[in-house]
DOMILO-591719 format. One record per residue (C-alpha): residue number from 1; residue in one letter; chain; x, y, z. Coordinates in steps of 0.02 Angstrom, whole numbers, plus 50000, padded with zeros to 5 digits. Layout:
{pos=NUM code=A unit=A X=X Y=Y Z=Z}
...
This chain:
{pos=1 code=X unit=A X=52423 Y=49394 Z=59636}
{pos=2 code=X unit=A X=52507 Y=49351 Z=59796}
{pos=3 code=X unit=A X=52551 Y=49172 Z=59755}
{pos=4 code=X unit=A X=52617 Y=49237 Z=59561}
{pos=5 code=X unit=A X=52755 Y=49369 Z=59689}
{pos=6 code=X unit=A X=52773 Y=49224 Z=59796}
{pos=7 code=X unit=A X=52836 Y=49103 Z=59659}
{pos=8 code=X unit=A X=52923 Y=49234 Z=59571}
{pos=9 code=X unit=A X=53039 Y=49265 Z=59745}
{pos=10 code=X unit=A X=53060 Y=49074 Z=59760}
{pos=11 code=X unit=A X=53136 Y=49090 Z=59562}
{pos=12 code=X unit=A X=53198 Y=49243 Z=59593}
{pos=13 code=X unit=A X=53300 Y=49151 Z=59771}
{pos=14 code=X unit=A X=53341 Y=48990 Z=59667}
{pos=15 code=X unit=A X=53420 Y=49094 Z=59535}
{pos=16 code=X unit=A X=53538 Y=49192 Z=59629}
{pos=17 code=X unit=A X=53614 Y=49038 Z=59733}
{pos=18 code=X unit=A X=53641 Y=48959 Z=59554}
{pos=19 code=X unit=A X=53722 Y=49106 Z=59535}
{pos=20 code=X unit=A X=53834 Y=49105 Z=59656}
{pos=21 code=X unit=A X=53882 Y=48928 Z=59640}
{pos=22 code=X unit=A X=53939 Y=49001 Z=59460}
{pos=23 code=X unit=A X=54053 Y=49106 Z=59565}
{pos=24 code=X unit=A X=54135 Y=49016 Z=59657}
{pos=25 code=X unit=A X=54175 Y=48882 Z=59496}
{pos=26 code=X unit=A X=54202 Y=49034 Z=59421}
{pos=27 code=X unit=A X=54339 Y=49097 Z=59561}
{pos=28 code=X unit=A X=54436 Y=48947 Z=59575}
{pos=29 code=X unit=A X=54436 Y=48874 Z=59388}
{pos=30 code=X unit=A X=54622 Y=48936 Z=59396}
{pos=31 code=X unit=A X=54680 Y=48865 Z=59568}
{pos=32 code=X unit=A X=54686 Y=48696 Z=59651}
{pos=33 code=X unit=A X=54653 Y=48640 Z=59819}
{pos=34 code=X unit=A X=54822 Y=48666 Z=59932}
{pos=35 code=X unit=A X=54767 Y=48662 Z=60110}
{pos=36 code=X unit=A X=54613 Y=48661 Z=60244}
{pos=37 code=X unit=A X=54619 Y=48714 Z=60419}
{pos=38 code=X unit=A X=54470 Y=48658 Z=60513}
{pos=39 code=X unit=A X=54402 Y=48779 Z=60688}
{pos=40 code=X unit=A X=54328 Y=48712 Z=60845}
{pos=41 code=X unit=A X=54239 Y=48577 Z=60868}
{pos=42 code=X unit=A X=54064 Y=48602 Z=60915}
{pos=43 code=X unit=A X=53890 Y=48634 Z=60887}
{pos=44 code=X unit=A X=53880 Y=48820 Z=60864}
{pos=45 code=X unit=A X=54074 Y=48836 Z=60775}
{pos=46 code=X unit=A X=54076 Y=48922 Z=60627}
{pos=47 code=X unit=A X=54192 Y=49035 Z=60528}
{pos=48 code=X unit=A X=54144 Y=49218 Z=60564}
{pos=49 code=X unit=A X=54288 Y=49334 Z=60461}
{pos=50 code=X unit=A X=54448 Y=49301 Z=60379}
{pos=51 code=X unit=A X=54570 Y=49422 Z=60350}
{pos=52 code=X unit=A X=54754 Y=49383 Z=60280}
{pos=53 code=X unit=A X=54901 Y=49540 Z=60362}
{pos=54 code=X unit=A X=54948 Y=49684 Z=60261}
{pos=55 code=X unit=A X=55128 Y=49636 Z=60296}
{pos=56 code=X unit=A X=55115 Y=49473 Z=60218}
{pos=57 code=X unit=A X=55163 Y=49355 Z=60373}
{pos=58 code=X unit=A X=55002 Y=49304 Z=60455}
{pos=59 code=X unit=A X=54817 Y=49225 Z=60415}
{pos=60 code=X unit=A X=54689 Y=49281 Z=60537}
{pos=61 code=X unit=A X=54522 Y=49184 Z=60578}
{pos=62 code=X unit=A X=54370 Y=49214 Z=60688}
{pos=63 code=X unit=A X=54289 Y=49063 Z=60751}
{pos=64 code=X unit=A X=54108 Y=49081 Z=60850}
{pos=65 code=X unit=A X=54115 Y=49006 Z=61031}
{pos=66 code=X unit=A X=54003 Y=48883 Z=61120}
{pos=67 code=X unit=A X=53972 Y=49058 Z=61231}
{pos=68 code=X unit=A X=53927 Y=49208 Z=61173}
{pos=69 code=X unit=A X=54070 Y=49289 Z=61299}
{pos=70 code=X unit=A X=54208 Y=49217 Z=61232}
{pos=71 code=X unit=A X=54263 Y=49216 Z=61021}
{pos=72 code=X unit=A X=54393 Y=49106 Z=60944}
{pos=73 code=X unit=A X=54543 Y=49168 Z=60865}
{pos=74 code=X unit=A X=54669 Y=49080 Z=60749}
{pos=75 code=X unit=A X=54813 Y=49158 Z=60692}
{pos=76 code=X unit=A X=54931 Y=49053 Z=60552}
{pos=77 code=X unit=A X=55059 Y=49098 Z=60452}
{pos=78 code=X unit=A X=55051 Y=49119 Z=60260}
{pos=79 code=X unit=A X=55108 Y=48998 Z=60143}
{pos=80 code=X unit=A X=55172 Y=48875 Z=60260}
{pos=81 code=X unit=A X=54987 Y=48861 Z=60364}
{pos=82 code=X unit=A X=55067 Y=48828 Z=60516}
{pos=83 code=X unit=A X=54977 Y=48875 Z=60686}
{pos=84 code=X unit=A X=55052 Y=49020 Z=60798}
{pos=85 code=X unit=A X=54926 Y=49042 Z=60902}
{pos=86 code=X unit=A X=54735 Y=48946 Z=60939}
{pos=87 code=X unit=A X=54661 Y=49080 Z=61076}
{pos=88 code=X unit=A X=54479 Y=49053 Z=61151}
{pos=89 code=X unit=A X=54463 Y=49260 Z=61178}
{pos=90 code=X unit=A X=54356 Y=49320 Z=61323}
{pos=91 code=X unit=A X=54276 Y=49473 Z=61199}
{pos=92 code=X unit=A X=54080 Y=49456 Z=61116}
{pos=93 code=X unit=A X=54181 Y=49478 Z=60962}
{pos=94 code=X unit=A X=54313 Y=49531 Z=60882}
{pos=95 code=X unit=A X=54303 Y=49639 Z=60708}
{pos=96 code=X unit=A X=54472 Y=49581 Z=60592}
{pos=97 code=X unit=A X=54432 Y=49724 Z=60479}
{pos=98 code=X unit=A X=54485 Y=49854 Z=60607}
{pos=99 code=X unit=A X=54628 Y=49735 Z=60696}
{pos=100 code=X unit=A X=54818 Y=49766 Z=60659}
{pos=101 code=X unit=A X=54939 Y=49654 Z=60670}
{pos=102 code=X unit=A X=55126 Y=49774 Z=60696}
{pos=103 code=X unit=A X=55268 Y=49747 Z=60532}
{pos=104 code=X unit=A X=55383 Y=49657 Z=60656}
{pos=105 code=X unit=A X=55268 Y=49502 Z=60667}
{pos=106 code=X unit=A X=55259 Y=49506 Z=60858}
{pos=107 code=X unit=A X=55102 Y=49568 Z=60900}
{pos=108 code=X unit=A X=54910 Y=49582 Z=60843}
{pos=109 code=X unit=A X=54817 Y=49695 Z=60910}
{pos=110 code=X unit=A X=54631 Y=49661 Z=60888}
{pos=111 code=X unit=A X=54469 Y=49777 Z=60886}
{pos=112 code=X unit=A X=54338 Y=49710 Z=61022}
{pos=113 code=X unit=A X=54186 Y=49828 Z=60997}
{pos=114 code=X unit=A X=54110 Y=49905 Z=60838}
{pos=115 code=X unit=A X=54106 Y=50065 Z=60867}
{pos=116 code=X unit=A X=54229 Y=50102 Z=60988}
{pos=117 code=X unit=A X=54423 Y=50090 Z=61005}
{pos=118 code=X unit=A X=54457 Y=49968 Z=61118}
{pos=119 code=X unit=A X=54598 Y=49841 Z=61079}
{pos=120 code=X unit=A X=54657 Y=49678 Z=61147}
{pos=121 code=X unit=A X=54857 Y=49648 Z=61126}
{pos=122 code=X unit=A X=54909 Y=49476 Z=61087}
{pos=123 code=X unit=A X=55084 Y=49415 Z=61104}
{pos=124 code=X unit=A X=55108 Y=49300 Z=60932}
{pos=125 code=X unit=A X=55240 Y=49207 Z=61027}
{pos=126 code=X unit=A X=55174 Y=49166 Z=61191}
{pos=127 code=X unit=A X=54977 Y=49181 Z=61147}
{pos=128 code=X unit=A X=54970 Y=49316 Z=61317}
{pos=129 code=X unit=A X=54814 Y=49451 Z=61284}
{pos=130 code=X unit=A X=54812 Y=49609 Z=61376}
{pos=131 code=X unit=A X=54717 Y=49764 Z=61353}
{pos=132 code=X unit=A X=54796 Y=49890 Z=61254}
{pos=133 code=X unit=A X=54766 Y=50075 Z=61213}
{pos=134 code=X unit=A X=54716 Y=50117 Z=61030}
{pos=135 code=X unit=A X=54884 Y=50223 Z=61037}
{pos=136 code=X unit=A X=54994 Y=50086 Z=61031}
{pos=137 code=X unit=A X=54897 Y=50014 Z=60907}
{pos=138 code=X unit=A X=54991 Y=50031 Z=60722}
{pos=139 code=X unit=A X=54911 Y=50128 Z=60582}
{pos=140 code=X unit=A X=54818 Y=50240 Z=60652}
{pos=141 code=X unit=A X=54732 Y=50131 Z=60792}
{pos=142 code=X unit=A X=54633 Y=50295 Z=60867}
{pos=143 code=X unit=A X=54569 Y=50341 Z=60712}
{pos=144 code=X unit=A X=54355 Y=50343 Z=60665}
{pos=145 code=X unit=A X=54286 Y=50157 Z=60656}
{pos=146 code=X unit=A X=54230 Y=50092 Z=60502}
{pos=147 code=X unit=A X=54073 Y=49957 Z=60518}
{pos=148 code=X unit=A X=54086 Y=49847 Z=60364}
{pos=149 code=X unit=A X=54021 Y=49679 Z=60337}
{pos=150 code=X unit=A X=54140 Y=49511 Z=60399}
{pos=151 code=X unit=A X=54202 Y=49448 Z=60251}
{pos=152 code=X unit=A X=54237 Y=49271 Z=60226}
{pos=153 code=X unit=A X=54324 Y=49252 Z=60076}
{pos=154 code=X unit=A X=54520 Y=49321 Z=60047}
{pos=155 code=X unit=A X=54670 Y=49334 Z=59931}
{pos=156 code=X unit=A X=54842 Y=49338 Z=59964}
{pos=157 code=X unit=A X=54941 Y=49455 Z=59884}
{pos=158 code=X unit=A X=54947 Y=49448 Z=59695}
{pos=159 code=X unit=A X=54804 Y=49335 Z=59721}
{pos=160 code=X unit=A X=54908 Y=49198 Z=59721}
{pos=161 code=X unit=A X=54794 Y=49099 Z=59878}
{pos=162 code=X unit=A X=54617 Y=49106 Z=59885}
{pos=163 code=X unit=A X=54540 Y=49086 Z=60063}
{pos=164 code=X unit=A X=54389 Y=49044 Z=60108}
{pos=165 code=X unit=A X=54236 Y=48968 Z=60195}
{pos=166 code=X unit=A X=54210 Y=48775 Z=60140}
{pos=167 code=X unit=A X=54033 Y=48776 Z=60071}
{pos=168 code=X unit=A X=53961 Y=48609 Z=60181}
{pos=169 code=X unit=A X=54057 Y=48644 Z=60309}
{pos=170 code=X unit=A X=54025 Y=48790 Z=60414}
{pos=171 code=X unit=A X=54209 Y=48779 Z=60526}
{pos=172 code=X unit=A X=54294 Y=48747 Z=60394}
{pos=173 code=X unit=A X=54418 Y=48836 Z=60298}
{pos=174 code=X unit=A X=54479 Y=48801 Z=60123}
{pos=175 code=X unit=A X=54641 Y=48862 Z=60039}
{pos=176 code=X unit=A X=54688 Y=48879 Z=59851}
{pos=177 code=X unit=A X=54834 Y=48910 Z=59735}
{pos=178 code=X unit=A X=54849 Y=48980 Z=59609}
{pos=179 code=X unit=A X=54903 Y=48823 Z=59458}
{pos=180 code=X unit=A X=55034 Y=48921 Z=59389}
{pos=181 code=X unit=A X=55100 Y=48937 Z=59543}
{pos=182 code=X unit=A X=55095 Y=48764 Z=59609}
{pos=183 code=X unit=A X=55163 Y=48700 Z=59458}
{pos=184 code=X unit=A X=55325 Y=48806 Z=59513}
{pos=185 code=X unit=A X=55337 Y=48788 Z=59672}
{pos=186 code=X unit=A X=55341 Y=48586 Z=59650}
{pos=187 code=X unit=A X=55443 Y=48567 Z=59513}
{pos=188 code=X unit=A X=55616 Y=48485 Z=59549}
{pos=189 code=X unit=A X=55729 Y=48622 Z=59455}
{pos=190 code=X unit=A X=55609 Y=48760 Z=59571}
{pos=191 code=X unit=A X=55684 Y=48688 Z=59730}
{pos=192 code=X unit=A X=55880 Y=48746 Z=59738}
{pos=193 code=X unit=A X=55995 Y=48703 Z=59874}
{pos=194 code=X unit=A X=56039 Y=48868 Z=59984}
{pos=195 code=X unit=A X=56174 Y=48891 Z=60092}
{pos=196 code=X unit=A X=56232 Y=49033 Z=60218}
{pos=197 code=X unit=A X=56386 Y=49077 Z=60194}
{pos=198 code=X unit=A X=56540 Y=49059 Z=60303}
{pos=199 code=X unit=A X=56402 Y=48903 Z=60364}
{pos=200 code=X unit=A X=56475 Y=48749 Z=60258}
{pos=201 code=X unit=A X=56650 Y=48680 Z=60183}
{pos=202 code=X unit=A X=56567 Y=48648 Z=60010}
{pos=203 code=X unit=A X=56658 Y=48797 Z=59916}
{pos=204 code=X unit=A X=56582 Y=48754 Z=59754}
{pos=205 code=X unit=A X=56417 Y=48814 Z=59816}
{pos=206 code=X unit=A X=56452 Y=48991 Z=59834}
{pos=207 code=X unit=A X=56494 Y=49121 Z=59727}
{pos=208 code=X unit=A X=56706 Y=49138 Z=59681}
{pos=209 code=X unit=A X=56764 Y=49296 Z=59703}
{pos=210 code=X unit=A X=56607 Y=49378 Z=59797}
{pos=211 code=X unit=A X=56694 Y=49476 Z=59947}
{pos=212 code=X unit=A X=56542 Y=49466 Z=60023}
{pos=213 code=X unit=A X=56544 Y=49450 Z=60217}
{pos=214 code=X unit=A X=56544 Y=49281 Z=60279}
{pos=215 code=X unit=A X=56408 Y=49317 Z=60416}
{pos=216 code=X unit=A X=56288 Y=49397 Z=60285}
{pos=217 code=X unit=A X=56124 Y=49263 Z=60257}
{pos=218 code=X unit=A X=56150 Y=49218 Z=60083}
{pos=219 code=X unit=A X=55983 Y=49127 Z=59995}
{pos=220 code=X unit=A X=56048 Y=49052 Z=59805}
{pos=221 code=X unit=A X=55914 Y=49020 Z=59672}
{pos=222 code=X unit=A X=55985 Y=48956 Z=59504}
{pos=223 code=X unit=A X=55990 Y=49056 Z=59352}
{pos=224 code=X unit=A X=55806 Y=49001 Z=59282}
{pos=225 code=X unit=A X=55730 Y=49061 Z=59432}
{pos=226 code=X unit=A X=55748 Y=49237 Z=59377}
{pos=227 code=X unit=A X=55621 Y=49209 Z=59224}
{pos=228 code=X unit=A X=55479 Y=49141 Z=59376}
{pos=229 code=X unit=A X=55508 Y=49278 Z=59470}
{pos=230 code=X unit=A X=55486 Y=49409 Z=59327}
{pos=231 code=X unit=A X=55343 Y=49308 Z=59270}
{pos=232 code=X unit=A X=55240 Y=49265 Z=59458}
{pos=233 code=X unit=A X=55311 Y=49379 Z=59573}
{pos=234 code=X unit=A X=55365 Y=49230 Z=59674}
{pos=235 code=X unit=A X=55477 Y=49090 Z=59710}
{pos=236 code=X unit=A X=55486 Y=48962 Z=59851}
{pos=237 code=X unit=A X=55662 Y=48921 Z=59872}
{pos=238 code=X unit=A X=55661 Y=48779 Z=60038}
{pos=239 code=X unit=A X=55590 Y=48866 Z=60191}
{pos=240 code=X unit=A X=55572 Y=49029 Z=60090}
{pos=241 code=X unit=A X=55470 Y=49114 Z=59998}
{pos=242 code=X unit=A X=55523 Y=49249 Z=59888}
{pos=243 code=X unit=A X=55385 Y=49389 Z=59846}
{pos=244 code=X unit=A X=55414 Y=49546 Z=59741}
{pos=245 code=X unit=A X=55305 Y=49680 Z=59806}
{pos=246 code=X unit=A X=55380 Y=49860 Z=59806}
{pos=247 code=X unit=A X=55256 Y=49942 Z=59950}
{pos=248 code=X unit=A X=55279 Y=49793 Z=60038}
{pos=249 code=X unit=A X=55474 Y=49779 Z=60016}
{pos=250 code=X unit=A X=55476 Y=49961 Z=60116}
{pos=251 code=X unit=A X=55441 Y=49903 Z=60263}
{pos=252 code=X unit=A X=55511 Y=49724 Z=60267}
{pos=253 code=X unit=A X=55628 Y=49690 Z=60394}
{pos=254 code=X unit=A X=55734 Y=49506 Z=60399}
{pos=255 code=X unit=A X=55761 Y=49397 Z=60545}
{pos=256 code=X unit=A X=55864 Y=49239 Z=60530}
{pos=257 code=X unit=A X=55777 Y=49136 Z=60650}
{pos=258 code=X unit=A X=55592 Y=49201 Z=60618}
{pos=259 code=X unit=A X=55550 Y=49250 Z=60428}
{pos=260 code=X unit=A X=55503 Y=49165 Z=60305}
{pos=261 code=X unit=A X=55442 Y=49272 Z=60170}
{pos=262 code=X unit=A X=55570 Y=49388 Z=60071}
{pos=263 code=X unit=A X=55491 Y=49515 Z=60004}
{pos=264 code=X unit=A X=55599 Y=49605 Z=59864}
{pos=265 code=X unit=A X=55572 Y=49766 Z=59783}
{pos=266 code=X unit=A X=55545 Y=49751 Z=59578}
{pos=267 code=X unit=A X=55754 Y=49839 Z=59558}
{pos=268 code=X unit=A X=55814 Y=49675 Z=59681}
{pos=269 code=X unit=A X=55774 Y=49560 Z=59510}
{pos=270 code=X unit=A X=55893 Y=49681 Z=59390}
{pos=271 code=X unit=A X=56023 Y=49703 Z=59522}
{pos=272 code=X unit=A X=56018 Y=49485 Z=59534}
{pos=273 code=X unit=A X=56018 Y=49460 Z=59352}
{pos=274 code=X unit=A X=56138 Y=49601 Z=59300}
{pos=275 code=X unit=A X=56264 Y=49603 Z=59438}
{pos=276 code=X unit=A X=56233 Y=49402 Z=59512}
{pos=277 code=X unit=A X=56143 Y=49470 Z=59685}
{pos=278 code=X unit=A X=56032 Y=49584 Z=59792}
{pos=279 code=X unit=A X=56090 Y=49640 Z=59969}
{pos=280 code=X unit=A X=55952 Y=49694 Z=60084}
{pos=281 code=X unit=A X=56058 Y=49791 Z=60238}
{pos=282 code=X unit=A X=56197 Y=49694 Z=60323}
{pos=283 code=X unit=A X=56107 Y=49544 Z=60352}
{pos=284 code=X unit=A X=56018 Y=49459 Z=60183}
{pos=285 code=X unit=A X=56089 Y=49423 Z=60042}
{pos=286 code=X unit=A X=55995 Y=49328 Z=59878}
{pos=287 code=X unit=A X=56113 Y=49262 Z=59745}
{pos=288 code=X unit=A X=56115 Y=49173 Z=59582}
{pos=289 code=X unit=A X=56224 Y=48996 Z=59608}
């Protein structure tokens, strides 16, 4: 009787890796491989949590460390996967699912202990970490603890990425797109030419007429852009990405030098195709060419 449970476990073990083999086949049969970051290199690294910011500018990871005093963190941005910051942090850990980073895209603020509120403040720009209060912390940061399990899988938003731990590699990280989406983003009539205005002498770029002012940041897509952005929710115009998200659009805030995600509220799409723009304060501007 014991040997018949212990065989049935084995089948019972066997069957539920198949099954999540299926899974993951099953997750990305609509995406294709787009990028891989890989963590630290040595013996004990391995991927502990992923989690991708609420305000759409930043990947966070959680690598383990060679000591059990210190924790790896790796902070990227979206869609372009470029590093901001590679910390070694002197915490036991750090739990993503309770960390903040702030709207502006300057700060993270990250949750060091599971059941208490103590915070670490890193600066995204220079990599400094100081101790912080949970009252500075956005959203809340004093608020009851949550435990919840790491995860190590993530979408963007839209679920237009797919993040997650490569399955022979332990520190590595794979990243996914979505086809549909690739197939726009690399297609020749995707990629328009924008220009700022008051920034060139080509007049036939911008818009006759417009009375626009000429230190506004003006982004130009061409008229067929407007059916992939009603369609995906997205377009990558150069350095830019263009996302329709109306929560997220609330609380988006642009910055010449430093953004590169536009996030648009679902009106910005009528107001471009019926009156040839949408004007987001006194600084951005996205036009049809």
């Amino acid at each position: 009787m014991q040997r018949l449970i212990i065989t049935l476990l084995f089948i019972s073990l066997f069957s539920i890796q198949g099954l999540l083999g299926q899974t993951l086949d099953e997750m990305l049969k609509d995406y294709r491989f787009e990028h891989r970051i890989k963590g630290p290199e040595h013996k004990r690294s391995q991927l502990l949590e992923v989690k991708v910011d609420k305000n759409n500018n930043y990947l966070a990871l959680t690598f383990a460390a060679t000591s059990y005093r210190y924790i790896h963190l790796y902070i990227y941005r979206l869609y372009t996967w470029e590093a901001v910051q590679e910390l070694r942090v002197e915490a036991k850990r750090i739990e993503l699912y309770n960390s903040e980073f702030d709207p502006e895209g300057n700060y993270f603020y990250a949750n060091t202990d599971v059941y208490k509120n103590e915070f670490k403040k890193v600066d995204l720009k220079t990599g400094e970490i100081t101790e912080c209060p949970c009252s500075e912390v956005p959203n809340n940061g004093c608020r009851p603890l949550e435990v919840r399990q790491y995860e190590t899988t993530k979408y963007t938003v839209g679920e237009n990425y797919v993040i997650f731990q490569d399955e022979k590699f332990d520190n590595y990280v794979r990243i996914f797109v979505r086809k549909e989406l690739y197939k726009v983003q690399n297609q020749k009539d995707d990629v328009p030419d924008f220009l700022m205005d008051g920034g060139g002498d080509d007049d036939e770029d911008k818009p006759k007429g417009s009375g626009i002012p000429a230190d506004i940041f003006t982004i130009y897509i061409e008229p067929g852009d407007i059916k992939d952005l009603k369609e995906f929710g997205y377009l990558k115009v150069k350095k830019f990405e263009l996302l329709v998200d109306d929560n997220m659009a609330k609380t988006f805030k642009f910055n010449e030098l430093t953004t590169n995600m536009i996030v648009m509220p679902k009106t910005a799409i009528d107001s471009i195709e019926n009156h040839g723009g949408w004007i987001k304060g006194d600084k951005l501007r996205v036009a049809i060419k």
